[in-house]
C-alpha positions in Angstrom: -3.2 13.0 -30.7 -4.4 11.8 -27.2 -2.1 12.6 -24.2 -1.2 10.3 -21.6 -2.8 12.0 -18.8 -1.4 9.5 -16.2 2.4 10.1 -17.3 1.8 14.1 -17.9 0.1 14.2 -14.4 3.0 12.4 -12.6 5.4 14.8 -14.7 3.4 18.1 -13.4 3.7 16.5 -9.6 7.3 15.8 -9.9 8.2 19.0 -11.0 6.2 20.8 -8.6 8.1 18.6 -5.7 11.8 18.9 -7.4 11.5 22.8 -7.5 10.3 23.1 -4.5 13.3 21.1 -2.5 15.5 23.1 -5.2 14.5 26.5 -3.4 14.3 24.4 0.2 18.2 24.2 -0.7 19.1 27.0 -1.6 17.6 28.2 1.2 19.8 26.8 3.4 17.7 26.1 6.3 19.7 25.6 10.1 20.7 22.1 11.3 18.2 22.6 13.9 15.2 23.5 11.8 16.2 20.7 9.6 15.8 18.0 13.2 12.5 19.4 13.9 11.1 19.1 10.1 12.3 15.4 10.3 11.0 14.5 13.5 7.8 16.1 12.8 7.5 14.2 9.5 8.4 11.1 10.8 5.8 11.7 13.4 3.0 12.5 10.8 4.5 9.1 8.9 4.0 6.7 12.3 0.5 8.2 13.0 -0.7 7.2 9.6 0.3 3.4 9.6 -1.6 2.2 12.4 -4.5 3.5 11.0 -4.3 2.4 7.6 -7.0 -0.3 8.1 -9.4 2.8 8.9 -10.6 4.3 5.5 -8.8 7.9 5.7 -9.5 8.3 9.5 -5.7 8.8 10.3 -3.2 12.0 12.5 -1.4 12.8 9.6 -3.1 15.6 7.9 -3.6 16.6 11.2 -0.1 16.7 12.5 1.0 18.5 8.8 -1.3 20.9 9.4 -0.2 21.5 12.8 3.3 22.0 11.6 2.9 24.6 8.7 0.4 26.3 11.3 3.2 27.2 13.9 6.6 26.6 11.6 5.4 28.0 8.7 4.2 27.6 5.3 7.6 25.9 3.9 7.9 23.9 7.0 4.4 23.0 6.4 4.8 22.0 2.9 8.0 19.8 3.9 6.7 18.0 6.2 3.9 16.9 4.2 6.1 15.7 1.7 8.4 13.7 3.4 5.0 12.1 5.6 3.8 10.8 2.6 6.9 9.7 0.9 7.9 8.3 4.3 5.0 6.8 5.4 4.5 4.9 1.4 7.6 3.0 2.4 5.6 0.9 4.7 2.6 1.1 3.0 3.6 0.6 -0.6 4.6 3.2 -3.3 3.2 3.6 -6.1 2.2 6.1 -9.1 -0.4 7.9 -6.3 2.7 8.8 -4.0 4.3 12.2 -5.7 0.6 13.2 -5.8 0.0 12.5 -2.0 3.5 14.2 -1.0 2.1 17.3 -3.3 -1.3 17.3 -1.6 -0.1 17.2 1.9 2.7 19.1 1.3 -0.7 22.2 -0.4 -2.3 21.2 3.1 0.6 22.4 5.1 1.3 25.0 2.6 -2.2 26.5 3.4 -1.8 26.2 7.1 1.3 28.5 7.3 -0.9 31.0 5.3 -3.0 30.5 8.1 -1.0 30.8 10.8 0.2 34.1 10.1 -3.1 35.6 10.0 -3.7 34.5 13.1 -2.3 36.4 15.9 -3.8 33.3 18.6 -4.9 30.0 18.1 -9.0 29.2 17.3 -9.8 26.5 17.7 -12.8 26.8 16.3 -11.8 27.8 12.8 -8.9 25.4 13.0 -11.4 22.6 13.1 -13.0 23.7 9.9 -9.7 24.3 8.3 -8.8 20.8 8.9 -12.6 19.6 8.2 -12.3 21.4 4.7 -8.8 19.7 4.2 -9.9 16.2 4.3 -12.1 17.2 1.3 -9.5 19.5 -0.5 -7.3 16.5 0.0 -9.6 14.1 -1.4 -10.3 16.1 -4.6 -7.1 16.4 -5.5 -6.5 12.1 -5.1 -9.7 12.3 -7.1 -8.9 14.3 -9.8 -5.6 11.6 -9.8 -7.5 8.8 -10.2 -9.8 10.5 -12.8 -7.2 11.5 -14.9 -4.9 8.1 -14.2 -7.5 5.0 -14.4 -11.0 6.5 -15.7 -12.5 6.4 -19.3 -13.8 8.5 -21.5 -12.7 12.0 -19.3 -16.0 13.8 -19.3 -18.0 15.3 -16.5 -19.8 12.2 -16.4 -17.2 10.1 -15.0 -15.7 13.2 -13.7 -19.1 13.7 -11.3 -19.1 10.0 -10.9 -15.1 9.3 -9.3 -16.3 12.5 -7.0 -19.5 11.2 -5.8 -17.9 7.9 -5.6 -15.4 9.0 -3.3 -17.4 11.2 -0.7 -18.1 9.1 2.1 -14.3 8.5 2.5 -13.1 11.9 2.0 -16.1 12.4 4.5 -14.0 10.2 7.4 -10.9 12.4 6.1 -12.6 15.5 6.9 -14.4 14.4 10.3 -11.0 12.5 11.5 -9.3 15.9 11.0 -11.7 17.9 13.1 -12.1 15.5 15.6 -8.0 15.1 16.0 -7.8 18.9 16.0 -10.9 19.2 18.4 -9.0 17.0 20.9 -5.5 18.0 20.7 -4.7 21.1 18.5 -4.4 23.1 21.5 -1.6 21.4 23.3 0.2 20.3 20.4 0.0 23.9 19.0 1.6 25.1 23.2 4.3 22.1 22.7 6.1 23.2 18.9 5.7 27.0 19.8 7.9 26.5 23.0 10.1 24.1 21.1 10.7 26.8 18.2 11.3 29.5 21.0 13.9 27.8 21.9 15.2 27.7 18.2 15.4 31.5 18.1 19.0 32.5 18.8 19.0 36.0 19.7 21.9 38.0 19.4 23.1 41.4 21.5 25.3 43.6 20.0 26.5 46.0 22.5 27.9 49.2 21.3 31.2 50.5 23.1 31.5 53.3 24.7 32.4 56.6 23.7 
């Protein structure tokens, strides 16, 4: 019996999304880290829009990648979730939007990986990591659309939806680096102040003897 590749891939990016904001829950995250991840998202949402008549040139995977670099990797992953979902209200949804929220929310994933390894911002090898996201991006909207719309499913028409797809994952990849290039610096300066600020520290003094 064939399976329906288009309803069994929505199904795996649906229950990759719903178990991840299950454990964002139950995490119980502050009402202050909840503001930021909102405004960041809605941030990432409005950066995309204006651009949408540019084939994949756009801030967003930029501005998720900035996030899960200095907030971490679920902060990453959140924000690149609700982006997408957010930003597919104003430019349509449809069956490609759980896989969008699930790649963005991989690319912000990745970037809290690679914030904690490391210790100060290069931005060098931030440009390449956001370079090599345009394409990891891309292949996983292509593999999507191979699964969803092409047929037979063989590396035929698998090589072909790939090769058809380059030059735009191509702007993706180029529009990230040129984005981080240009401001990864000082955005990267303006959230780690901001989530200094979140850190409540608290002194316990001891009493004396």
């Amino acid at each position: 019996m064939d399976l329906n590749w288009p309803l069994l891939t929505l199904a795996m990016a649906v229950l990759v999304l719903v178990s991840f904001f299950w454990r964002l829950e139950k995490s119980r995250p502050s009402a202050k880290e909840i503001a930021v991840l909102a405004t960041l998202a809605a941030l990432a949402a409005l950066g995309r829009v204006p651009f949408a008549a540019i084939p994949n040139v756009q801030p967003t995977t930029f501005l998720v990648l900035i996030s899960g670099y200095v907030f971490g990797s679920r902060a990453g992953f959140t924000v690149g979730v609700l982006a997408a979902l957010t930003s597919n209200f104003f430019l349509g949804l449809g069956p490609w939007a759980p896989w969008q929220m699930l790649a963005w929310g991989l690319a912000g994933l990745t970037a809290g990986w690679w914030g904690r390894l490391q210790s100060s911002a290069n931005i060098g090898f931030l440009v390449i990591f956001a370079v090599a996201w345009g394409y990891l991006y891309g292949a996983i909207m292509n593999l999507w659309h191979w699964l969803t719309f092409i047929y037979p499913l063989n590396w035929q028409t698998f090589a072909a939806t790939y090769a058809t797809a380059i030059w735009f994952d191509t702007l993706h990849g180029l529009g990230n680096g040129v984005f981080m290039w240009l401001m990864g610096k000082e955005f990267i300066k303006i959230l780690q102040r901001y989530k200094k600020r979140m850190v409540v520290k608290t002194i316990v003094r001891r009493g004396e003897r």
